[in-house]
C-alpha positions in Angstrom: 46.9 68.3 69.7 44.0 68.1 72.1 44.9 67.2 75.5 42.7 64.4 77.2 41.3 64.2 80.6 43.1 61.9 82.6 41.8 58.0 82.5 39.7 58.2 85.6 37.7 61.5 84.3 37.3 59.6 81.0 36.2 56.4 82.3 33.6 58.2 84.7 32.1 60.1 82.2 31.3 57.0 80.0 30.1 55.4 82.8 28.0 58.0 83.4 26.6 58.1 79.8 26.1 54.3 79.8 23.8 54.7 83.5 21.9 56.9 81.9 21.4 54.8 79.2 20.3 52.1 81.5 17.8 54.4 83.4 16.3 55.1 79.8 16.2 51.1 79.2 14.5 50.8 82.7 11.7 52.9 81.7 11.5 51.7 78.3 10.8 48.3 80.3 8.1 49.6 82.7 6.5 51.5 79.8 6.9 48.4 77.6 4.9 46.6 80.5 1.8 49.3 80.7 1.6 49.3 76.9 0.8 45.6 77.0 -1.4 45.4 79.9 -3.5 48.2 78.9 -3.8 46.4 75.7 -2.1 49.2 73.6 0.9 47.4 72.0 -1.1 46.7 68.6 -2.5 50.1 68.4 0.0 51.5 65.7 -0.5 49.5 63.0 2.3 51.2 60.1 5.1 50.9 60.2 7.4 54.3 59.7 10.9 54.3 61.0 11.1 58.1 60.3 7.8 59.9 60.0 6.5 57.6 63.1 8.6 60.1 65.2 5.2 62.5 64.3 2.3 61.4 65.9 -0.9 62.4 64.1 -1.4 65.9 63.8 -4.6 66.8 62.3 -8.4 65.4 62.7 -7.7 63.5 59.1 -4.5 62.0 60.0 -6.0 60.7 63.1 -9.0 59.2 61.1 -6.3 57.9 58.7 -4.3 56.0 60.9 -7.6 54.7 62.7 -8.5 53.5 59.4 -5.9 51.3 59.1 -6.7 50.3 62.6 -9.9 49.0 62.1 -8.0 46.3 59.7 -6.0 44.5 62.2 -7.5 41.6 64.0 -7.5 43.6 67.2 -10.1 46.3 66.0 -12.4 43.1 64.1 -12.2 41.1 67.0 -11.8 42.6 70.8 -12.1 47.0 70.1 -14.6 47.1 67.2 -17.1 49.0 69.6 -13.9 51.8 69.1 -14.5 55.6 68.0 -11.1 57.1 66.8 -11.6 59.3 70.4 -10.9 55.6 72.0 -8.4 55.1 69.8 -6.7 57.5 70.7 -6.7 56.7 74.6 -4.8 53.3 73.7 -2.4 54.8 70.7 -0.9 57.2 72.8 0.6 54.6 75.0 2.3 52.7 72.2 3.5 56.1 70.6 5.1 57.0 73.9 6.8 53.7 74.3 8.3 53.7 70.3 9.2 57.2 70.7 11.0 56.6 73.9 13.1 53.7 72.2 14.1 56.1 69.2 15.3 58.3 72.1 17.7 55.4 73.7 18.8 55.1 70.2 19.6 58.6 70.4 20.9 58.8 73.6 23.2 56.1 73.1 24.7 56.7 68.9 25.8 60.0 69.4 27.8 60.4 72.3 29.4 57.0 71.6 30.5 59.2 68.6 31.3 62.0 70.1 33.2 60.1 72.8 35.1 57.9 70.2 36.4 61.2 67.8 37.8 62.5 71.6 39.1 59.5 72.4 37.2 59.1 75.6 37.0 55.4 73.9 40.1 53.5 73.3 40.0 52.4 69.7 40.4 48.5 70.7 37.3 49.1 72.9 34.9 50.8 70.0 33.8 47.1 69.0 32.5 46.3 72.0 30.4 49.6 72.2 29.4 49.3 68.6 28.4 45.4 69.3 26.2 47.0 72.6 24.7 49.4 69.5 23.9 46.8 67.3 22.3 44.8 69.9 20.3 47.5 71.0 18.7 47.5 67.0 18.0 44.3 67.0 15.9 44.4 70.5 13.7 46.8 68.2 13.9 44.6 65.3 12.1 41.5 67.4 9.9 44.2 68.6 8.7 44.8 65.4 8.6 41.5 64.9 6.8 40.8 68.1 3.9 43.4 67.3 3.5 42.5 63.3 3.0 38.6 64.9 -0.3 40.2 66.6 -1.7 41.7 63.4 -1.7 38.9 61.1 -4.6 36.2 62.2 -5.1 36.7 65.6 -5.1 39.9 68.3 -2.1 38.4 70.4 1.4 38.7 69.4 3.9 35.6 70.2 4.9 34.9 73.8 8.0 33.6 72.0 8.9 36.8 70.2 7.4 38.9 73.3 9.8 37.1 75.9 13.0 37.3 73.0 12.1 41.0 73.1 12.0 41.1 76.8 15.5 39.3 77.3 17.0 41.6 74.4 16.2 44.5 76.6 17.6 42.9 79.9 20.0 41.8 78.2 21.4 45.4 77.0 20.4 47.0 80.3 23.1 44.3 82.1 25.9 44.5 79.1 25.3 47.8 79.6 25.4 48.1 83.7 28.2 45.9 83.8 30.6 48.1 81.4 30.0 51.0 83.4 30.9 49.5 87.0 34.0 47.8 85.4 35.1 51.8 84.5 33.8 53.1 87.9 35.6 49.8 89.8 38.5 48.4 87.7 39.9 44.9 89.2 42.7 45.3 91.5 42.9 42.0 92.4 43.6 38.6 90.6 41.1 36.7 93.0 37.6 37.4 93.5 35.9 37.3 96.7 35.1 33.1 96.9 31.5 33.4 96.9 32.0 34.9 93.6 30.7 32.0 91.5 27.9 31.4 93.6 26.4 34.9 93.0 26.9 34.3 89.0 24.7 30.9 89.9 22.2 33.1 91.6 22.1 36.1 89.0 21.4 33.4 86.5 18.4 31.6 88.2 16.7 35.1 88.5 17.3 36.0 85.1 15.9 32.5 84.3 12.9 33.2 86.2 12.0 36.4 84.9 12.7 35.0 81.2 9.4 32.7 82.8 7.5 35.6 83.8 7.7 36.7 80.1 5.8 33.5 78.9 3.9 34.1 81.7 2.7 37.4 80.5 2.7 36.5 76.4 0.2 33.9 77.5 -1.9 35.9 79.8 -1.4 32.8 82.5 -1.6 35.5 85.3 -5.3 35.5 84.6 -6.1 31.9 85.6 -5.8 30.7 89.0 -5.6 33.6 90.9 -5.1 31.8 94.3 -1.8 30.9 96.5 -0.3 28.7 97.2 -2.7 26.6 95.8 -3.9 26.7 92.3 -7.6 26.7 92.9 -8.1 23.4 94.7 -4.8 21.5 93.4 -1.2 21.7 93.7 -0.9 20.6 90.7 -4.0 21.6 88.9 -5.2 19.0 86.1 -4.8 19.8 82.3 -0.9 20.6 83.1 -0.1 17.7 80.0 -3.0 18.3 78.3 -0.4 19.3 74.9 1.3 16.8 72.3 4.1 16.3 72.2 5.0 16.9 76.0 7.3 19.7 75.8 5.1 21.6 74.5 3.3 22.1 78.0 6.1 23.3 79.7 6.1 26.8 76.8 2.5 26.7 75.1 0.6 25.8 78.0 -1.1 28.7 80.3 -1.6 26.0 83.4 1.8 24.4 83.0 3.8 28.0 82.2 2.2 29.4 85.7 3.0 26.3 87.6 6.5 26.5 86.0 7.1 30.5 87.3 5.4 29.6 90.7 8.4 26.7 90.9 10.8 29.0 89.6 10.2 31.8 91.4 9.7 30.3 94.8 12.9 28.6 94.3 14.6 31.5 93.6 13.5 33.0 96.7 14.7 30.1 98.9 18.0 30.3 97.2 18.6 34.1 97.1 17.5 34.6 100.5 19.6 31.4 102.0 23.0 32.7 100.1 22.3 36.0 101.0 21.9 35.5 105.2 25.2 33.5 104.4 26.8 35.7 102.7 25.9 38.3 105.3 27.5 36.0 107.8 31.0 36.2 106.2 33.6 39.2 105.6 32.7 41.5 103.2 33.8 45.0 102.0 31.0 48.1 102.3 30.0 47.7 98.4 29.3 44.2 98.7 27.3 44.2 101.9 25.3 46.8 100.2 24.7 43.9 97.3 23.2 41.4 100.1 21.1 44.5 101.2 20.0 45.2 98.1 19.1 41.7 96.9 17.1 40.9 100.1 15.4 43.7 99.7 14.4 43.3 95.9 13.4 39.8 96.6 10.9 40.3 98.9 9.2 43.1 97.2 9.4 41.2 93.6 8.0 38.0 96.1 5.3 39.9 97.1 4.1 42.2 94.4 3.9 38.6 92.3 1.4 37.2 95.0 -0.4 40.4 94.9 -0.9 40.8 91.6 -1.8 37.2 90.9 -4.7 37.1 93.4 -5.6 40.3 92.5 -6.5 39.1 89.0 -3.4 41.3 87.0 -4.3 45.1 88.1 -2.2 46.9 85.7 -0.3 49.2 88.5 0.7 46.0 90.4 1.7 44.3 87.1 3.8 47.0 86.2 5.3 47.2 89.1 6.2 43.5 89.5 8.4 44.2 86.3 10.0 47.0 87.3 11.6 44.9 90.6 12.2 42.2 88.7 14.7 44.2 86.7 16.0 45.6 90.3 16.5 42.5 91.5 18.4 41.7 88.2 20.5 45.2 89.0 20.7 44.1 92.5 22.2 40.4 91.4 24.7 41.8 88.9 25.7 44.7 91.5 26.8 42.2 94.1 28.7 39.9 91.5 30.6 43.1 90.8 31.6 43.6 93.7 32.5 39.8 94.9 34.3 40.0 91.1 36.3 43.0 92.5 37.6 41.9 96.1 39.0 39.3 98.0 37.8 38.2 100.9 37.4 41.2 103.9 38.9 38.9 106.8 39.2 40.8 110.2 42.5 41.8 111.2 43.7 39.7 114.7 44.1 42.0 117.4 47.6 42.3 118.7 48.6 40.8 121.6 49.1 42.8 125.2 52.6 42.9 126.1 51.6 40.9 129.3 50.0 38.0 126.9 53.7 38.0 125.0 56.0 38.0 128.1 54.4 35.3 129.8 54.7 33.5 126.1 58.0 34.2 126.7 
């Protein structure tokens, strides 16, 4: 009978597996975000699960695949001044990014079987794992959704299915962060820290204004109004309503959809940076200190590098960048809740009294 590792080795080592499984999905993100600002997202346009591991080898494969290229709405409407040598300046980008998320799918299937036949995995935990699996798959599966939605009519794909397919990936990145601290720091206490519900109220405002940011980008609403505070001369800049019915505005609309992150994102930077001096201010272990650092730090750079790139009219490196902190700020959030999840309050211990204090109590 094979002998197993004791429960802390076990439970570091698929915590281990699981961060790097989460640095993967961090650069599948960034990637994901140069892909679509360097316009390459609708260069591949088949579809092969399998084979599409291959790029082209051959001068005729590469003609081939340009062919079916020069079908899609892209190629007939913005790139038709495109040789198959440009082609291949925006396919490569797209490759990369595909072939990096049959990697994570890699990366994470087979040691999750490997640590389930050892038993690393208790057996009542394996659905979890297998749910984080199937959730991965179907982050792909509204990706493929996301790019056949830009090949049909129009060279755009869906800001709805491109910000589903952002918040799948988030999503997996935290499921997938949070498992692996619970094995690194298991609860030793009944009571969390009390400004433990607070930071889940924070964590979910910035995930709320990133899940903006994604409309923001499927909508290219980054390129108008590249001022700030202001948007051009207004506050509120006219044409905000301008969709029927209403609601609409507040999803399809390029004007209202900026406004909206600018609200949401200022907002959020108000509230992080108000709980976090408070929370500073109060007892706290090393860990969660580290949090506050953390998410003061994130905010500011994510604060900035959105300025930046907006009046900078989108420059792809700034862009890229912007989405990269945001999913550190994310980290950052989610690290601090952790750790407010995992300890009481850190009061100071009084200092004892001098034996000249007690007898003249006495």
């Amino acid at each position: 009978m094979t002998t197993l590792p004791n429960t802390e080795r076990r439970d570091k080592s698929v915590a281990t597996w699981l961060l790097v499984c989460c640095g993967l999905v961090f650069a599948m993100v960034v990637l994901g975000g140069v892909t679509r600002l360097t316009g390459s997202g609708l260069s591949m346009a088949e579809w092969r699960p399998i084979m599409g591991a291959l790029p082209p080898l051959t001068e005729a494969e590469w003609q081939r695949v340009f062919d079916i290229y020069k079908q899609t709405p892209e190629f007939l409407h913005v790139n038709s001044h495109m040789d198959v040598e440009d082609f291949k300046g925006i396919f490569w980008l797209e490759y990369l990014h595909r072939l990096l998320g049959r990697l994570i799918g890699f990366a994470f299937a087979v040691p999750l079987a490997w640590f389930a036949v050892r038993r690393y995995i208790p057996v009542r935990q394996l659905p979890w794992y297998l749910f984080l699996l199937a959730l991965g798959a179907a982050q792909a599966f509204i990706g493929k959704i996301m790019v056949a939605s830009g090949q049909v009519d129009a060279p755009a794909v869906s800001h709805y299915k491109l910000t589903a397919h952002l918040a799948a990936a988030f999503l997996v990145y935290s499921l997938m962060l949070w498992s692996a601290m619970n094995l690194l720091r298991p609860r030793t206490t009944a009571a969390p820290h009390p400004w433990f519900r607070q930071s889940v109220t924070v964590t979910a405002l910035v995930s709320v204004t990133i899940l903006s940011g994604g409309f923001v980008a499927g909508l290219k609403a980054g390129k108008i109004f590249n001022t700030f505070p202001m948007m051009g001369d207004y506050w509120i800049p006219p044409g905000v309503m301008a969709l029927s019915p209403g609601w609409r505005n507040f999803f399809d609309n390029p004007a209202m959809v900026q406004l909206d992150h600018r609200i949401l994102a200022i907002t959020t930077f108000i509230v992080v940076v108000t709980f976090g001096l408070r929370l500073w201010r109060s007892p706290l272990g090393d860990r969660a200190r580290l949090g506050v650092f953390m998410l003061l730090a994130s905010v500011f750079v994510q604060v900035s590098l959105g300025i930046l790139t907006l009046v900078l009219h989108v420059p792809v490196a700034l862009a890229a960048a912007h989405q990269a902190v945001g999913l550190l700020l994310l980290t950052s959030a989610l690290f601090l809740t952790h750790a407010l999840a995992r300890e009481p309050e850190t009061r100071p211990a009084r200092p004892a009294k001098s034996s000249t204090a007690s007898a003249a109590a006495l």
